[in-house]
C-alpha positions in Angstrom: 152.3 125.5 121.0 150.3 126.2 124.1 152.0 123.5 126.4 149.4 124.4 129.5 146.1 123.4 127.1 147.5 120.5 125.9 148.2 119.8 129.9 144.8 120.6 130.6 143.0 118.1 127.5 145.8 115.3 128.7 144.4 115.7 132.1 140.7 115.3 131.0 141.3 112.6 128.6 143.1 110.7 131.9 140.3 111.8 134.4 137.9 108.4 134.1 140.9 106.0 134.7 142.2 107.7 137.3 139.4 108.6 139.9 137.8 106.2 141.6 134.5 104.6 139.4 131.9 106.3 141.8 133.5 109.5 141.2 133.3 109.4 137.5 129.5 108.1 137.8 129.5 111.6 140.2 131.0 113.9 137.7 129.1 112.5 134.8 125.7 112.7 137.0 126.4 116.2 137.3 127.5 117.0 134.2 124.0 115.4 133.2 122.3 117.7 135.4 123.8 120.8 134.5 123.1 120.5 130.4 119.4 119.8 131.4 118.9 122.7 132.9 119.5 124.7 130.0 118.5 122.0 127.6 115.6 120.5 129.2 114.0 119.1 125.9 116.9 116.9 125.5 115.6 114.9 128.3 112.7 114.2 127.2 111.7 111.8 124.5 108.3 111.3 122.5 106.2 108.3 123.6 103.5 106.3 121.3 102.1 104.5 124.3 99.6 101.9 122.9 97.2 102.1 126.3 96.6 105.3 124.9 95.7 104.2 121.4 93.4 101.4 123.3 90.8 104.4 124.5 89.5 104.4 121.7 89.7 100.9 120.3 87.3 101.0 117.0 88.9 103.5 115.2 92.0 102.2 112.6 95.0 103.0 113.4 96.4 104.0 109.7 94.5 106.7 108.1 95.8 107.9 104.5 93.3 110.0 102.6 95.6 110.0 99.6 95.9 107.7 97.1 99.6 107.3 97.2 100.3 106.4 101.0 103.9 107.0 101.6 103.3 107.6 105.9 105.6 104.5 107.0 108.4 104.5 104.1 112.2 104.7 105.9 113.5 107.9 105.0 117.3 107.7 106.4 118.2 110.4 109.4 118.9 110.5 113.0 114.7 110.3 113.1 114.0 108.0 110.6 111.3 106.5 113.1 109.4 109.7 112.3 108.3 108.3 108.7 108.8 104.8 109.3 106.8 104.3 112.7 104.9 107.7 114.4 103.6 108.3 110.8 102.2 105.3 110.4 99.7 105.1 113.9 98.0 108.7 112.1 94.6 107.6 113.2 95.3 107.0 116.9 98.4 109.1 117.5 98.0 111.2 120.8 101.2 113.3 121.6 103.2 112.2 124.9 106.3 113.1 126.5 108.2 110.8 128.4 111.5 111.3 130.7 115.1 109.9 128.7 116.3 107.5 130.9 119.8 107.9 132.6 122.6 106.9 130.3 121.1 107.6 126.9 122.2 110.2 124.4 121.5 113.5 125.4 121.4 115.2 122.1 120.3 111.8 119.8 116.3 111.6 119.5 114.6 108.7 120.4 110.8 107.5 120.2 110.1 105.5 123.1 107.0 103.0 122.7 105.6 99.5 123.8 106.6 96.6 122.5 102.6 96.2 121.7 103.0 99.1 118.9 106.3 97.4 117.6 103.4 94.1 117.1 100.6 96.4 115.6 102.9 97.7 113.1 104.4 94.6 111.9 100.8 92.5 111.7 100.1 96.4 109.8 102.9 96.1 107.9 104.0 93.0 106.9 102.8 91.7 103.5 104.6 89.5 100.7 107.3 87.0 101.9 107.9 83.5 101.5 107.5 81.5 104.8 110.5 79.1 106.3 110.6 77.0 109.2 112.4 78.7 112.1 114.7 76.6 114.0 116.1 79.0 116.3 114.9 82.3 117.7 116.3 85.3 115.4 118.0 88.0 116.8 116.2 90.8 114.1 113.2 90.6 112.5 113.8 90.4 108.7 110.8 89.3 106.7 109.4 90.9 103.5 110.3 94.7 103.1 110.4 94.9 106.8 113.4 95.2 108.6 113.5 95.7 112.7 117.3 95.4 114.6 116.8 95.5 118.3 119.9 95.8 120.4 120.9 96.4 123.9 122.5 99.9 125.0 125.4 99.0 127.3 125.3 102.0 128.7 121.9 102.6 129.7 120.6 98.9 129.6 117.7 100.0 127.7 116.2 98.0 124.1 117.0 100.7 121.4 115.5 99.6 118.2 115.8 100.3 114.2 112.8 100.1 112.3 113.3 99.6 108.3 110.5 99.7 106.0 111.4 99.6 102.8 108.1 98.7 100.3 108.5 98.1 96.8 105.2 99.3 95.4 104.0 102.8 98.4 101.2 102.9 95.2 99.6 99.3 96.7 100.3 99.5 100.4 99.6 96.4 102.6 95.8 95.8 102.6 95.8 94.8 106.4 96.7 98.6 107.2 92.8 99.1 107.8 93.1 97.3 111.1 91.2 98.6 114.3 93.2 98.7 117.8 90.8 96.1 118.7 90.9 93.8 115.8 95.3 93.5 116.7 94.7 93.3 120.5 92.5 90.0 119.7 95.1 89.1 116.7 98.1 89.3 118.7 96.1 87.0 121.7 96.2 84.1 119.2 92.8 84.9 117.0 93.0 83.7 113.3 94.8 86.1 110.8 91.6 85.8 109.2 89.6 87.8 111.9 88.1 90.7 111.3 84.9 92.2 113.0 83.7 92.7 109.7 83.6 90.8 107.0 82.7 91.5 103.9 80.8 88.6 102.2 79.4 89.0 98.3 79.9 92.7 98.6 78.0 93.2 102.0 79.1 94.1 105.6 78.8 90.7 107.7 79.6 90.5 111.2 82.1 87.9 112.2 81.2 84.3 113.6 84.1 85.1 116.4 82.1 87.1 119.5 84.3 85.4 122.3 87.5 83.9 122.8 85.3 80.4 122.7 84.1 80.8 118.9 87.9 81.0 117.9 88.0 77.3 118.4 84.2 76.9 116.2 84.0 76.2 112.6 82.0 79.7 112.1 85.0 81.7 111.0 86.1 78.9 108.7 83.4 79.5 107.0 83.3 83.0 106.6 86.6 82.5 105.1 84.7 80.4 102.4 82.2 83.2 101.8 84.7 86.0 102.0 87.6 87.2 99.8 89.3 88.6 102.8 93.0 88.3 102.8 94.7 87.2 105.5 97.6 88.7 107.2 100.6 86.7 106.2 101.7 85.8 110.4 99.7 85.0 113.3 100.2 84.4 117.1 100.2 80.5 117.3 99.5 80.7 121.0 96.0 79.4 121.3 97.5 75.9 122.5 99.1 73.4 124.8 102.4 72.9 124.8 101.5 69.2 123.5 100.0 70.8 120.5 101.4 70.5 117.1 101.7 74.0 115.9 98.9 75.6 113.9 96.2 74.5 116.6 93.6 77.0 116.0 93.4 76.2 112.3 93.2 72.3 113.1 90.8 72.4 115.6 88.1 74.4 113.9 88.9 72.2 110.3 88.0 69.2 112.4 85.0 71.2 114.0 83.5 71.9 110.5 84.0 68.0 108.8 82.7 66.7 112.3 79.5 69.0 112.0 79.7 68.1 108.4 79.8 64.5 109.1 77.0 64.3 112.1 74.9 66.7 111.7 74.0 67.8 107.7 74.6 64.4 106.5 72.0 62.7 108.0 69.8 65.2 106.9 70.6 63.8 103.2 70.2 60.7 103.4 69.4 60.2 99.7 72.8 61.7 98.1 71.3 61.5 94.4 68.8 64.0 95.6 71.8 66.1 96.7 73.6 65.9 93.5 70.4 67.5 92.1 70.1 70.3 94.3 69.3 73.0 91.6 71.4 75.8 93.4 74.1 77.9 92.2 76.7 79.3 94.2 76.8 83.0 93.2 76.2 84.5 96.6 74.3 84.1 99.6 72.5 87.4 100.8 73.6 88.9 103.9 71.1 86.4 106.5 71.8 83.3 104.8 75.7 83.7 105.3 75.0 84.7 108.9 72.6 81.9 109.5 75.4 79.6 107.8 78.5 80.6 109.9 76.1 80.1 112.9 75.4 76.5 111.8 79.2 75.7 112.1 79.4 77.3 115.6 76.7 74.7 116.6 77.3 71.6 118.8 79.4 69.0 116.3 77.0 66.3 117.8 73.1 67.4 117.8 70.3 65.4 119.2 67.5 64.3 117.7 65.5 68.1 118.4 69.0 69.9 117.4 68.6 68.0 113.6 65.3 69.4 113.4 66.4 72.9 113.9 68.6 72.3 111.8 66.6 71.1 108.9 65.0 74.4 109.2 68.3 76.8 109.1 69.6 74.8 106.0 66.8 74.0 103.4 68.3 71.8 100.4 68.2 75.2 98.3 71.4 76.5 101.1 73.1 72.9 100.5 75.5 73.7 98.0 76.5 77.0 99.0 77.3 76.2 102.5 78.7 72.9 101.7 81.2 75.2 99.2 81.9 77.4 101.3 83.1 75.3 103.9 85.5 73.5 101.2 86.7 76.9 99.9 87.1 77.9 104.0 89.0 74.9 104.7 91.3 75.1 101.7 92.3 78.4 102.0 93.3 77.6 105.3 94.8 74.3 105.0 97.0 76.0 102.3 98.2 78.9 104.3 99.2 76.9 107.8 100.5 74.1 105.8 104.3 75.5 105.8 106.0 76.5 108.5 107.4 80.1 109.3 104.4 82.3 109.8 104.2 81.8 113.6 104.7 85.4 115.0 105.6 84.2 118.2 108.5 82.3 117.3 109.6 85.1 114.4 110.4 87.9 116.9 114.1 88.8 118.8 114.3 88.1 122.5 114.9 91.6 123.1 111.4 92.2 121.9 109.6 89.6 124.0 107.1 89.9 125.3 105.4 90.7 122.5 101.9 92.2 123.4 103.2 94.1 126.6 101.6 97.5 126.7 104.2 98.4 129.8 107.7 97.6 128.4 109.2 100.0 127.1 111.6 100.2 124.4 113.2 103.0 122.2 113.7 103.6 118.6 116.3 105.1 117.2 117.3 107.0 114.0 119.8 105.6 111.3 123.6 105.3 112.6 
């Protein structure tokens, strides 16, 4: 037995408890330095920065040209964010490098990105679950077949992250994986999960009621939920509100919005409700004007003067009655329906270690499976 190495390994094993802290911090500084200069790559990790993806804003930010999309399924490794997360942003990725700050692994791999593309790819992402109230702030997100663990690194103080997604059926992926960079900047600043630039009403492209942050509190998009079958993504950012509002403010406001236009302005133009009733109109589809002209009457003043009733009488002849009248039902119901519960406000889902949410400058890092 070589007495002298054992000596020797004692000695290093002892070294950090019996040199002053600074020293250590020193050694281990330099020790840093020296396995960089021969292994610079470790240093380094790969960055999905979503300013980057916001340069060009129209474009999706999943692309799959097969039929079978497996690009975010968690395939377990030391760089499981690879399939899980990177894959996923394949119509917006642009390659980055970014410096491994002091005091993580040299030789684990890490994708640093903004807590924004940790949002993206849950409002992406997310599809079936059954909503609950939330009582107190989670410290992971665990909803549906997606799974995200944030913790702190002691040493480094950084956020390192594990992303999970683990979907049942990769055949029927979640249908809000079409979304734009633009459609989840407004989404995640408090827009109805409903929102999308285009909608797609009785089989034709229809551009949404919601052109400014003011239309989100309109009746318009109600509406076009009435004439769409566009699904909505199953969380939202309930942040369009005072702090005296009762959660679920932006559905509220515009319900009221559409039964006080409703109420004020289309039922005085009928006075004589049996000549309603015998509206001869069916409600198998509006073509692509009429449902633009009717999500523009619920955008209108809730209160119309005497020369705003006239117009009005003009946009909506007793042959659009029925369908806008049914549409603004179906709108209201759907949505009614879907706010009704508790447990799909985004804002109050996600870890502290996450927050803020839609911050395109903190950084956090994902890691692979442990």
């Amino acid at each position: 037995m070589d007495w002298g190495l054992i000596q020797v390994i004692v000695a290093l094993a002892l070294l950090p408890y019996v040199i002053p802290q600074y020293w250590y911090q020193y050694i281990a500084s330099a020790l840093r330095w020296t396995w960089l200069k021969v292994n610079f790559v470790d240093g380094q990790c790969e960055y999905l920065a979503w300013t980057s993806m916001a340069e060009i804003s129209t474009r999706r930010v999943h692309t799959c040209r097969g039929h079978y999309c497996q690009h975010f399924q968690h395939i377990a490794g030391g760089k499981c964010w690879r399939g899980s997360v990177k894959g996923f942003f394949s119509g917006v990725i642009q390659r980055q490098k970014v410096e491994k700050p002091a005091g993580l692994a040299l030789r684990q791999s890490f994708l640093c990105v903004d807590t924004k593309v940790i949002a993206a790819y849950i409002l992406c992402t997310i599809w079936v679950f059954s909503p609950s109230p939330i009582h107190v702030r989670p410290s992971e997100f665990n909803f549906g077949a997606l799974y995200i663990k944030p913790e702190l690194d002691e040493e480094s103080k950084e956020v390192l992250v594990h992303v999970h997604h683990h979907p049942t059926r990769l055949s029927q992926p979640a249908p809000n994986t079409n979304l734009t960079v633009q459609e989840i900047d407004l989404l995640l600043k408090g827009y109805p999960p409903y929102y999308r630039k285009t909608l797609v009403c009785f089989g034709m492209n229809v551009p949404s009621p919601i052109k400014t942050d003011a239309d989100v509190q309109r009746g318009g998009w109600i509406i076009g939920v009435g004439l769409s079958d566009m699904l909505p993504i199953p969380v939202y950012m309930d942040t369009m509100r005072a702090p005296s509002e009762d959660r679920g403010t932006v559905f509220w406001r515009s319900i009221a919005r559409v039964k006080a236009i409703v109420e004020n302005n289309i039922r005085p133009l009928f006075p004589d409700e049996r000549a309603a009733r015998n509206i001869q109109a069916t409600i198998n589809g509006l073509n692509q004007g009429e449902c633009i002209q009717a999500m523009e009457i619920f955008n209108d003043s809730p209160r119309l003067d005497a020369a705003g009733l006239q117009l009005l009488r003009t946009k909506l002849p007793t042959s659009l009655l029925l369908p806008v009248l049914h549409a603004a039902l179906r709108g209201a119901e759907a949505c009614v329906v879907y706010v009704k519960n508790p447990g799909r406000e985004l804002d109050t889902m996600i870890p502290e270690l996450l927050m803020p949410l839609d911050s395109d400058t903190k950084k956090i890092f994902l890691r692979g499976c442990i």
